[in-house]
N, C-alpha and C positions, 0 to 999 in steps of 0.2 A: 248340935254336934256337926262337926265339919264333916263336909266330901272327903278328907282323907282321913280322917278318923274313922267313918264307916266303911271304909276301903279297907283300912287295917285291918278294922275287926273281920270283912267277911274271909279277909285270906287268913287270917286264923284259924275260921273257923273249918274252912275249907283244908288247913294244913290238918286239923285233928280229926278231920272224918275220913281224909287219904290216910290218915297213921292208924287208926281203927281197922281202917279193910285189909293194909297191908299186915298188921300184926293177925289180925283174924285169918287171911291165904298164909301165912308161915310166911311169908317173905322177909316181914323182919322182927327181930326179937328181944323185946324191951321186957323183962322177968316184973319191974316193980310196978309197972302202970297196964301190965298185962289183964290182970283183977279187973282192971275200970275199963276198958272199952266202952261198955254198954254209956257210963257218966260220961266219956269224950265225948260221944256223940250227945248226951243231950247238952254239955257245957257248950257242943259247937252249936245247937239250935237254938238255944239259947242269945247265945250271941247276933247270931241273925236276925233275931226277931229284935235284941237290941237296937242293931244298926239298923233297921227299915226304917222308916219314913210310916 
């Protein structure tokens, strides 16, 4: 796997765990993917433990 392929995935992951906390504060409000927080977050460690090395 490449250096920017592992780049990708970690700002992915990094974008669904900031979209997790902000829906979680009320800041912002996604009604269909509201349910799944708790999966973002493990989708995004997931992904993490992909990209490492």
């Amino acid at each position: 796997m490449s250096n920017k392929t592992r780049s990708i995935l970690k700002a992915i992951a990094v974008i669904l765990v900031l979209l997790a906390v902000l829906m979680q504060l009320g800041w912002v409000s996604i009604a269909v993917i509201s349910v799944y927080k708790f999966w973002l977050v493990v989708i995004a460690f997931g992904l993490l433990l992909i990209s490492s090395k």
